[in-house]
C-alpha positions in Angstrom: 3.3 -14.5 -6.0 0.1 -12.9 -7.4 -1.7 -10.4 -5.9 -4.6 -10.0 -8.9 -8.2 -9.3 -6.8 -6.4 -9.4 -3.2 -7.5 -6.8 -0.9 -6.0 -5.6 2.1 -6.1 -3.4 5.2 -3.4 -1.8 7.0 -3.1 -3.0 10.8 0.1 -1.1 11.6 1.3 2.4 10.6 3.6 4.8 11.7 2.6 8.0 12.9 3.5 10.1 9.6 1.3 7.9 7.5 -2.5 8.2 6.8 -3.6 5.1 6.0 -5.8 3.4 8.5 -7.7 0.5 9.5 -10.7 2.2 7.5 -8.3 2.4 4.3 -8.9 -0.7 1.7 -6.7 -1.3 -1.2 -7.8 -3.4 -4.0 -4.8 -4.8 -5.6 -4.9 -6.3 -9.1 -2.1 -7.5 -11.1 -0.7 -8.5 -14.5 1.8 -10.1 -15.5 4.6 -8.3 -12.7 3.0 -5.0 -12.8 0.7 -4.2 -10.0 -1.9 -1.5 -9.5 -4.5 -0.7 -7.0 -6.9 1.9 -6.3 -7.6 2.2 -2.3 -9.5 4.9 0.1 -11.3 4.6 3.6 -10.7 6.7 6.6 -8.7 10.2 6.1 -7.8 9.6 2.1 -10.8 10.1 -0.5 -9.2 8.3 -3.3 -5.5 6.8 -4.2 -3.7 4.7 -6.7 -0.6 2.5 -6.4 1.3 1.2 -9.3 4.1 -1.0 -9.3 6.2 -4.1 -10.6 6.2 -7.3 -8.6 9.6 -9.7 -8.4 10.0 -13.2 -8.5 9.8 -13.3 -4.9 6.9 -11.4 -4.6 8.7 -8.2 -2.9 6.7 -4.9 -4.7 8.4 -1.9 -5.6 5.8 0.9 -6.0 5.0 4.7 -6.3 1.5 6.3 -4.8 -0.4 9.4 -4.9 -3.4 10.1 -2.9 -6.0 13.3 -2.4 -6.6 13.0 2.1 -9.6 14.5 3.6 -7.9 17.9 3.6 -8.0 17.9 -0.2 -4.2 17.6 -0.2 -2.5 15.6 -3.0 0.3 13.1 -1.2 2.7 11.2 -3.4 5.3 8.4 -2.4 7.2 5.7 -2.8 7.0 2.2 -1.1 9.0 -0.9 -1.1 6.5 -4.3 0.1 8.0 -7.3 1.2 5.4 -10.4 1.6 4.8 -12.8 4.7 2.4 -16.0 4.4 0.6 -16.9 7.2 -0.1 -19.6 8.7 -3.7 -18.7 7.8 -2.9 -18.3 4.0 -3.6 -14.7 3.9 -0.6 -12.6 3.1 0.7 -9.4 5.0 2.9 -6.9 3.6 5.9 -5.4 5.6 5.7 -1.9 3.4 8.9 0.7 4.1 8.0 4.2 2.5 8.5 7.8 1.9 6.6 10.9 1.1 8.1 12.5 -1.6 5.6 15.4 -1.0 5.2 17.0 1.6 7.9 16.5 4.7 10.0 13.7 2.6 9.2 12.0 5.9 10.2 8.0 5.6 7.6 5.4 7.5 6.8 1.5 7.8 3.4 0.1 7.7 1.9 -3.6 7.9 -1.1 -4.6 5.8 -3.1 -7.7 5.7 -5.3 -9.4 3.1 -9.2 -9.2 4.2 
């Protein structure tokens, strides 16, 4: 699985997230490490880096500054779904570890 010049768009979050449908992240990838930089609706800028396995599940850490001018960091754990489309979503299970430690899952979709 490579996710080198994918780009995605959450379609499902829980309520202690902050990513939107306005939030894009642009994922590029070498090798197994992944990074992205994303932003769109309440955050102003955020990064993602993390290591891809062989079956391309992403383990990953984030920070990002929100419209409040707050920095958020985290931790996420991505498991891929092809569909039938060939687009890929990712089933993401995460926690803050900023913040309220809060845990959350979120679905994304490549755009």
């Amino acid at each position: 699985m490579n996710y080198h010049n994918k780009r995605f768009r959450p379609v499902q979050n829980t309520i202690n997230g902050e990513t939107t449908a306005d939030t894009v992240f642009e994922y590029k990838q070498e090798g197994n490490i992944l990074t992205a930089i994303y932003r769109g609706g309440s955050i102003t800028k955020g990064h993602l880096m993390g290591l891809v396995d062989a079956l391309g599940n992403i383990e990953m850490c984030y920070h990002q500054i929100n419209d409040k001018g707050e920095l958020m960091t985290g931790r996420c754990l991505s498991k891929p779904e092809l569909l039938p489309n060939g687009k890929l979503r990712l089933h993401e299970t995460w926690q803050w570890t900023s913040g309220d430690c809060s845990k959350g899952q979120s679905v994304i979709e490549e755009i």
